[in-house]
N, C-alpha and C positions, 0 to 999 in steps of 0.2 A: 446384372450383378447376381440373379438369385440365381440363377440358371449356372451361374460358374459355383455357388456357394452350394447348389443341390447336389453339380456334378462332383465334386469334392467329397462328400458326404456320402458319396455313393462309391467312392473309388475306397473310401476308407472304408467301408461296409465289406465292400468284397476282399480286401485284402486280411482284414479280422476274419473272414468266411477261408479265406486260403491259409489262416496262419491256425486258424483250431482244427481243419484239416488235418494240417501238414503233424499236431501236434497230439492228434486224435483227441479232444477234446469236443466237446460240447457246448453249447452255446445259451444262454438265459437271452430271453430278451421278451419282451413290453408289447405287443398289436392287439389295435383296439381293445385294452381296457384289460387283456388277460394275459398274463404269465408263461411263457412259453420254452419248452427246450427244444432247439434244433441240432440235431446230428449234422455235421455236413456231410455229402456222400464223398465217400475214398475208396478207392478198391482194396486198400490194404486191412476195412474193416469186416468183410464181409466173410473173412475167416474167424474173426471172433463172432462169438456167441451171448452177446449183451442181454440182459432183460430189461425191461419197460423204466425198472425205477434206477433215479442218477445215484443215486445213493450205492445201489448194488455195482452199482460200473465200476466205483470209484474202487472199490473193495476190490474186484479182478484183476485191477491194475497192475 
């Protein structure tokens, strides 16, 4: 039963991973104990020019 409740949990993972892709967005998330933002990689993003902080992204929008 945990093995079906992981693999669930992981399918949703990756489809939240494909939907802030798709929507150029960025991602917060929580591992071990620290705060984190991940990019997902897109090829449609590597023509923008982002800098380091979420806050200045949001502004380029």
């Amino acid at each position: 039963m945990q093995r079906l409740i992981d693999e669930g949990v992981r399918k949703a993972q990756y489809r939240l991973w494909q939907r802030a892709g798709a929507a150029r967005q960025s991602l917060v998330v929580c591992r071990g104990g620290k705060i984190m933002e991940m990019v997902p990689d897109v090829d449609q993003w590597v023509e923008d020019s982002f800098s380091g902080d979420p806050l200045a992204r949001r502004k380029q929008r």
